[in-house]
C-alpha angles and dihedrals in degrees: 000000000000119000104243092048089063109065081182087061106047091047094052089040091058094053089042108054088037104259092135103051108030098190088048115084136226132283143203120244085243098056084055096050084064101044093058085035092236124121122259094235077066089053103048084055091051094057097033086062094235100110129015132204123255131238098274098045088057103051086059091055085053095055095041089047107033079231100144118254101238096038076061094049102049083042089056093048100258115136101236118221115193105181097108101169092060085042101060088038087066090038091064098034093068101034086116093057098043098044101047096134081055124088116249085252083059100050088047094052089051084052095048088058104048086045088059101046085040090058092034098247083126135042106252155150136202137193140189116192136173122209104230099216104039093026086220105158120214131179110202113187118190137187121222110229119171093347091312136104129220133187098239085166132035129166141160111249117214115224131286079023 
């Protein structure tokens, strides 16, 4: 695949080969393989356009690269949302519904989370993407810890949700 007809590649590329970061130089595919702890053979997927990362891969891309999350996301063919507020309404809303297998003290504790992220009591991100080929919709909510963030909820969204 060309590279101007993989987002996801010439995003990665740029990183890669240093045009980013100009003081910063170049590096192998392997060395960022490493660096994002995924094999090169994934890599070379990744730019070749025949597989692409998930959520959670890339926001580890975006913390080991300083890439933002949802440049990553739109490269990689997810439709990016960024109304976080209405997200997290709906979120906890349906925790109920998404969290049946869990007790009742569960559910409210879950609540209680995405409450506190969505009021900014805690440090916290959330996502909604859309996967443009299958149109599979996914919320991902993460809480930032030491500088990091990690997907503490993750749930399929059915559609107009």
């Amino acid at each position: 695949m060309a590279e101007s007809d993989n987002r996801l590649a010439d995003v990665l590329l740029d990183y890669i080969w240093g045009r980013r970061e100009p003081k910063r130089p170049p590096m192998s595919i392997a060395a960022f393989a490493r660096l994002i702890d995924m094999s090169h053979t994934t890599i070379h997927n990744w730019l070749d356009g025949k597989t692409k990362p998930d959520a959670d891969t890339l926001l580890v891309i975006a913390e080991k690269t300083g890439i933002p999350f949802v440049e990553l996301a739109k490269a990689a063919g997810y439709a990016a949302f960024q109304d976080p507020g209405q997200l997290l309404d709906s979120l906890i809303a349906h925790v109920d519904e998404d969290f049946q297998g869990k007790s009742q003290e569960e559910r409210d504790e879950i609540k209680h989370w995405l409450q506190s992220i969505r009021n900014h009591e805690t440090s916290g991100m959330v996502l909604a993407i859309t996967d443009g080929h299958s149109g599979r919709s996914q919320a991902y909510v993460a809480e930032e810890r030491g500088g990091e963030y990690r997907t503490g909820y993750e749930v399929d969204l059915p559609p107009g949700r």
